[in-house]
N, C-alpha and C positions, 0 to 999 in steps of 0.2 A: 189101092185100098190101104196098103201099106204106107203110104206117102202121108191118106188120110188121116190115118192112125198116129203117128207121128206128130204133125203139125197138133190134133188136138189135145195130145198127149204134152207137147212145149208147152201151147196154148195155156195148159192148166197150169202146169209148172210156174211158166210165168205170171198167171194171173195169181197165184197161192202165194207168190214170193211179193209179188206187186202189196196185195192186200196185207200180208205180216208186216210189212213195211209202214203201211202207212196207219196201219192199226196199233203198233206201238208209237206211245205218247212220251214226250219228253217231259219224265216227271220232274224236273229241276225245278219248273215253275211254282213259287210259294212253298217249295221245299228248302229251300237254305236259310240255313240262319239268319237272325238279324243280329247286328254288332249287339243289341242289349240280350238276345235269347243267348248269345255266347258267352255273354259277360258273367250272366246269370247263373250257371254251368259251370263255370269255373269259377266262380263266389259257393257255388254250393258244394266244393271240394269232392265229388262223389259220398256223400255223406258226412263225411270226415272234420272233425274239428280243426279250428286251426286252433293254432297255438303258440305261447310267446317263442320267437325268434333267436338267434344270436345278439342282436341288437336290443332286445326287451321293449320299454314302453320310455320314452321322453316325454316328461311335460317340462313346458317355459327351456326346454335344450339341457335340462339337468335329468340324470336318468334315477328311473323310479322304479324298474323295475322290480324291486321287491314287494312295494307294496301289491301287487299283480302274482304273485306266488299262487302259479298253478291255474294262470287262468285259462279259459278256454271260450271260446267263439264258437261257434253253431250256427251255418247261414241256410233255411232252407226257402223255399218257394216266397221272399217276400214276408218273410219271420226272422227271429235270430232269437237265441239264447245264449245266457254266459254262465258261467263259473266262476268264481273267485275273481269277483270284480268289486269296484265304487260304484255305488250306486249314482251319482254322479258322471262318474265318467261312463256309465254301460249300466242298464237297468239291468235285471235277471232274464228280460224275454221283453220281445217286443215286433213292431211289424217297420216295412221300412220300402222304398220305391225310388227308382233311379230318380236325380233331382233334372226335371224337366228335359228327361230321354235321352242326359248325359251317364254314358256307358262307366264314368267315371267319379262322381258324384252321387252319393246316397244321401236319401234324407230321412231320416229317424220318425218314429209316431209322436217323440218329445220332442221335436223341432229341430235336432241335430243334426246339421250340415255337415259330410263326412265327403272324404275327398280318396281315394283309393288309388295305388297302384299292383298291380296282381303281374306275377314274374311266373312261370314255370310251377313252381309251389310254395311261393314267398308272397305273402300280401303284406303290404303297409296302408296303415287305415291310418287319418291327421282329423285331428277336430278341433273345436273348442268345447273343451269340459264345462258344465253349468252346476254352477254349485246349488246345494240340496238345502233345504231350508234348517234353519238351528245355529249350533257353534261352532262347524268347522263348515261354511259357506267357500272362506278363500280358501282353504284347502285345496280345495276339489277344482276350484276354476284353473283355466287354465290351457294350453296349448297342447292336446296330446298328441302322440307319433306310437303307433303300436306297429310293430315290426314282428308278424307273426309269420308259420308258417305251416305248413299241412302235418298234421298228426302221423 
């Protein structure tokens, strides 16, 4: 009786350990990132602005950073907003989407082709500025290089 006791007493054991086992699912599946859900993440700096860098902003390789005094970048969900920009080179707010699913390439709601590198907490944003309608058009046109970096 004992012997019987025993064996259904494993029996359960094993079947209880059997079934925990196969009843946990391996949630990795459509849980990991995708290279742009990660890009996107670290563009949205944990909320945090970026902001001009050591290196400031170059257009055409001459540095401009002055006229950028103070500016600040804001990336959230597929938005962005600035601070103390050219309207030319960076509207006040605007919406924006990886350009055709490259993790590195954004393209603006004004048709701005933006090419990014993103370092630890350093972003460099490259474009070309389109100048604004009136009397400072060449102004504004132009090659930029913004060397920013987390607030």
């Amino acid at each position: 009786m004992i012997m019987k006791s025993l064996k259904y007493i494993c029996s359960v054991i094993v079947l209880g350990t059997f079934t925990t086992f196969i009843s946990c699912k391996d949630d990795d599946s459509g849980s990991t990132p995708t290279e742009l859900e990660l890009q996107l993440t670290a563009l949205q700096n944990g909320g945090s602005d970026w902001v001009l860098g050591n290196n400031g902003v170059l257009k055409d390789g001459f540095d401009v950073t002055g006229q950028f005094a103070g500016f600040k970048l804001n990336i959230g969900t597929f938005t962005f907003t600035t601070e103390n920009s050219l309207s030319g080179a960076w509207p006040e707010s605007g919406t924006w989407e990886f350009q055709n699913g490259n993790p590195n390439q954004i393209l603006r709601d004004d048709g701005v082709i933006m090419t990014i590198a993103l370092s630890e907490e350093d972003l460099t944003v490259s474009f070309q500025g389109m100048g604004t309608t009136g009397g400072r058009t060449t102004s504004v046109d132009g090659e930029y290089v913004f060397h920013l970096m987390s607030e």
